[in-house]
C-alpha positions in Angstrom: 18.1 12.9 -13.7 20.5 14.9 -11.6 19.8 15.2 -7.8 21.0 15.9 -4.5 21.7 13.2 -1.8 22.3 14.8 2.1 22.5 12.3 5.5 19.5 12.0 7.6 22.4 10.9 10.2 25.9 10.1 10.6 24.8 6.1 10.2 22.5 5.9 7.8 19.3 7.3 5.9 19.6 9.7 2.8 17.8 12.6 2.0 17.0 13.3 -1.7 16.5 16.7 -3.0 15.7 17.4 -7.0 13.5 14.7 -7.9 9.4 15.1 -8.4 8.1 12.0 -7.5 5.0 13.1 -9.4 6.5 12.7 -12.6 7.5 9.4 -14.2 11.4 8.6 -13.7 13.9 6.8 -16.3 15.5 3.9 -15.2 18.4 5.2 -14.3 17.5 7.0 -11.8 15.4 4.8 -10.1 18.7 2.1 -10.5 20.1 5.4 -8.3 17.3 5.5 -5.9 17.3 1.4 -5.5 21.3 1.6 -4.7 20.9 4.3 -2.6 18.0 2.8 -0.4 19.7 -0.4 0.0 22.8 1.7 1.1 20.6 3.8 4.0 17.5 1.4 4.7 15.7 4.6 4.7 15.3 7.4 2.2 13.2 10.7 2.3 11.5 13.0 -0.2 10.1 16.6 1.1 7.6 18.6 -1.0 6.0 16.2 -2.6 2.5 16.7 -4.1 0.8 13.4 -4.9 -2.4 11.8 -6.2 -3.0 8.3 -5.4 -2.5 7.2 -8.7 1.3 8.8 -8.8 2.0 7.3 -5.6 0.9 4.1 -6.5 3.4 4.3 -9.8 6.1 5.3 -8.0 5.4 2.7 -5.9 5.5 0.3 -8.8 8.5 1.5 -10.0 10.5 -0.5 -7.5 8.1 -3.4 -6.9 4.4 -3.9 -7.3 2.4 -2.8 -5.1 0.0 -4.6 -3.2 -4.0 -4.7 -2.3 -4.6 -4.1 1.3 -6.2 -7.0 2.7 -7.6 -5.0 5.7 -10.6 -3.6 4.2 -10.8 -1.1 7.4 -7.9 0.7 6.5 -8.3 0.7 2.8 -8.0 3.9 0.5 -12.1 4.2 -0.7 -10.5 4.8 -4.2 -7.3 2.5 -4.4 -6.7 -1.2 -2.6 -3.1 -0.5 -3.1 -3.2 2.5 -0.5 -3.8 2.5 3.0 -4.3 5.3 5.0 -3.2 6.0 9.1 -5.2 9.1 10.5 -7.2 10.4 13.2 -9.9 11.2 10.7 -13.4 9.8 11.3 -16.4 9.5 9.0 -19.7 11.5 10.0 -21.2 8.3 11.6 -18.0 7.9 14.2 -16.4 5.2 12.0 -12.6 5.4 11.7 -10.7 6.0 8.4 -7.8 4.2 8.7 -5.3 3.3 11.5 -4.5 4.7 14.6 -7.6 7.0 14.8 -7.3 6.1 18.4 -3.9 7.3 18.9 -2.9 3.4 19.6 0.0 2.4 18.0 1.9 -1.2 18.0 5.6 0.5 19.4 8.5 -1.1 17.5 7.7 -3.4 14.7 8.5 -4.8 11.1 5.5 -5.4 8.9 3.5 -8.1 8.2 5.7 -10.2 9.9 3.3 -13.0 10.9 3.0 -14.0 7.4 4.6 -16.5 5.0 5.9 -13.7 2.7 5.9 -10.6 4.6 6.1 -7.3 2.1 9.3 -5.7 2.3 9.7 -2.5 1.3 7.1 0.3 2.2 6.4 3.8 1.0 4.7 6.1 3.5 3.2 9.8 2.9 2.5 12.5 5.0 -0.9 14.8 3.9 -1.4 16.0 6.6 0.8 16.1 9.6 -0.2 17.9 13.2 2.7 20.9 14.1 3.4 18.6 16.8 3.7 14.6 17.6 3.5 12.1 15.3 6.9 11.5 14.5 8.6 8.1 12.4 11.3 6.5 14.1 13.4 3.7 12.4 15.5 1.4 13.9 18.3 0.0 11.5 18.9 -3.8 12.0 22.5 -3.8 9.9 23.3 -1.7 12.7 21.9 -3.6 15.9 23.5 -7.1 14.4 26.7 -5.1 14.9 25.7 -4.4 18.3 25.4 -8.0 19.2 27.6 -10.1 21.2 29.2 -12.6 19.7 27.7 -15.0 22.3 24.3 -13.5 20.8 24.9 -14.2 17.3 26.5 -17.6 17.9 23.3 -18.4 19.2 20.9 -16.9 16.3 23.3 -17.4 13.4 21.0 -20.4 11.0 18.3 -20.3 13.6 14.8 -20.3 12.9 12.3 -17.8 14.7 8.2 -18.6 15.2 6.5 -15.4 14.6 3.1 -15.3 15.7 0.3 -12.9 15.3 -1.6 -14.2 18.5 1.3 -12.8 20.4 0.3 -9.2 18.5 -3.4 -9.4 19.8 -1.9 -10.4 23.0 -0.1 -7.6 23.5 -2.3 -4.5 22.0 -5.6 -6.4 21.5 -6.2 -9.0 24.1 -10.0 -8.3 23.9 -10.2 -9.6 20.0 -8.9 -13.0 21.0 -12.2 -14.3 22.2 -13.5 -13.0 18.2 -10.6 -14.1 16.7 -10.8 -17.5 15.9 -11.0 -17.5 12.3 -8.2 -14.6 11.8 -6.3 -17.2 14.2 -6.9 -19.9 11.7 -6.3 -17.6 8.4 -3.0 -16.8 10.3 -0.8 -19.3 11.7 2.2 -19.0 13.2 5.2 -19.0 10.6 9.3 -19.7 10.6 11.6 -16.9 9.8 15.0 -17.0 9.9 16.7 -14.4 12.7 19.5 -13.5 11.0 18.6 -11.9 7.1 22.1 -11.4 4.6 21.8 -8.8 2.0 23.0 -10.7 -1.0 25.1 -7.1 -2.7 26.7 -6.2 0.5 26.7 -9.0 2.8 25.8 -7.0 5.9 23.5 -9.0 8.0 20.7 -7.8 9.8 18.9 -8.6 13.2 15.3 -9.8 11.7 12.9 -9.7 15.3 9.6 -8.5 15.3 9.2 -7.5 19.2 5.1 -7.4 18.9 5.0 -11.3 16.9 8.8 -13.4 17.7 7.4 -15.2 20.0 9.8 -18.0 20.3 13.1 -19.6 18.8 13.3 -23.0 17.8 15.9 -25.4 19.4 15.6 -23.7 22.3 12.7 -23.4 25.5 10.8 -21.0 26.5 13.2 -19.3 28.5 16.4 -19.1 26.7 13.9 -17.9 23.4 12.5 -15.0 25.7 16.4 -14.4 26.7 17.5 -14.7 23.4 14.7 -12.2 22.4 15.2 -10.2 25.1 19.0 -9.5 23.8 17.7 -8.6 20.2 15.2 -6.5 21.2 17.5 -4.5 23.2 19.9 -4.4 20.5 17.3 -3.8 17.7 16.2 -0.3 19.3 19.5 0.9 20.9 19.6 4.7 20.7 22.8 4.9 18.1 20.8 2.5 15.7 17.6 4.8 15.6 16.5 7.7 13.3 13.6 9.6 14.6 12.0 11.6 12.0 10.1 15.0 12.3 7.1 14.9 9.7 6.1 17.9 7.8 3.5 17.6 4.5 4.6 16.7 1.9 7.2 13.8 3.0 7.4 10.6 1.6 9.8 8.5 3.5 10.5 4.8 2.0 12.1 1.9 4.0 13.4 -1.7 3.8 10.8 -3.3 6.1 13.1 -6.9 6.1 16.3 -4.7 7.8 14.2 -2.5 9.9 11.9 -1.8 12.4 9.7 1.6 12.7 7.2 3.2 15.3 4.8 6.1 15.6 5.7 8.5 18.1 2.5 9.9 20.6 0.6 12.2 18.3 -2.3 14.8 19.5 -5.7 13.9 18.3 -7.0 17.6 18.5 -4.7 17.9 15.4 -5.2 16.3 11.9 -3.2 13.7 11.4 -3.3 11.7 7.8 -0.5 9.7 5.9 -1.1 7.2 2.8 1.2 3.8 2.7 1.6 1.4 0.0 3.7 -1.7 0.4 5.4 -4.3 -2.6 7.8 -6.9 -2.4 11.7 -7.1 -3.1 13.2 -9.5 -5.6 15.7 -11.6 -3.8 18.4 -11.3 -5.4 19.0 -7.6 -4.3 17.5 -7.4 -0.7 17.3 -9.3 2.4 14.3 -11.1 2.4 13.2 -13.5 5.2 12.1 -16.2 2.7 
């Protein structure tokens, strides 16, 4: 299938014109679409028009896509889908994420888990005229930016990533409830420092909301240490911010990125649909 490929910037993203995600693709070209995301970290679609079921096979066609294990964002129709809007049922109840307009700032996915998905697909239904932009930080990028002090001292380490720290941060409140999502989700080792196996670019792999320390070192030099990443991972020249119109469907490497919401007015609708799947190892950077 023959399409267009245009920059999103001078560093990195692609923008794909000429292909209707609503229709089933040949391999091929979703061999094209794989090279070209692990090239660019981010790729976007505009004018899409999708049902649920077409996004989830789309979805599929890179890696399978999982159930959403938070029932309180959960597609009412698919597990597979989750949904981020200001929406809210009749009775007051949210649907979705975010309803709030509270967001987590800059983050990777799932990253307080053993096996964190790694590669997301979000789309925009509806999207308010103004607000509510996607920013994406690339982390091939911010490794570059380190100095080589800084990546003498991450290079082979091992980062604890802890979802306390999240509920710390943005839901201090839950804690006192939390006790058995504290037990379902213990802290877990990642590695710092994630090697795409093709190219051999490395990439900065530090969660700001979860890393909440690094092992062989105390408190201090970790929050240091973290301190440099962080600064690093969301440098100006390593982010894309994204305008969202309906219709979009970006997809990202969620193991050499991070991503944020930008503020976003409630008075207007706001609704996107995500799905996330996992990477085979032997063609991304995974952090396990």
């Amino acid at each position: 299938m023959a399409f267009e490929v245009r920059p999103l910037t001078k560093n990195f993203g692609a923008e794909v014109h000429g292909i209707d995600l609503s229709e089933a693709l040949d391999r091929e070209t979703v061999a094209e679409i794989e090279a070209l995301w692990r090239d660019n970290v981010v790729v976007l679609f505009k004018r899409q028009v999708l049902t649920e079921p077409q996004l989830i096979r789309f979805t599929n066609t890179l890696g399978q896509a999982e159930a959403i294990s938070r029932t309180d964002i959960l597609s009412p129709y698919h597990p597979e889908v989750a949904y981020m809007s200001n929406f809210r049922y009749l009775d007051g109840r949210t649907i979705g994420a975010f309803a709030d307009d509270k967001d987590v700032g800059w983050h990777s996915d799932q990253t307080f888990r053993p096996k964190p998905a790694t590669g997301a697909i979000l789309y925009g239904v509806e999207v308010p005229p103004e607000g509510g932009d996607v920013s994406f930080a690339n982390q091939y990028l911010a490794y570059e930016r380190l100095s080589p002090e800084i990546r003498g001292k991450i290079e082979g380490r091992t980062g604890i990533f802890s979802y306390r720290k999240r509920l710390e941060r943005f839901n201090p409140g839950e804690l006192k409830d939390s006790i058995d999502k504290m037990k379902q989700t213990p802290d877990v080792p990642h590695p710092l420092v994630l090697t795409n196996p093709i190219s051999g670019r490395k990439a900065i792999y530090a969660d700001p909301n979860t890393l909440a320390s690094i092992e062989g070192y105390d408190q201090a030099e970790s929050d240091a240490i973290i301190e440099a990443l962080v600064e690093a991972a969301t440098h100006p020249d390593v982010v894309y911010r994204h305008k969202s119109h309906p219709g979009d469907v970006l997809m990202w490497d969620n193991g050499c990125s991070l991503h944020r919401r930008e503020g976003v007015d409630n008075g207007s609708p706001r609704l996107m649909k995500r799905t996330t799947f996992h990477l085979p190892k032997e063609k991304y950077a995974l952090p396990y």
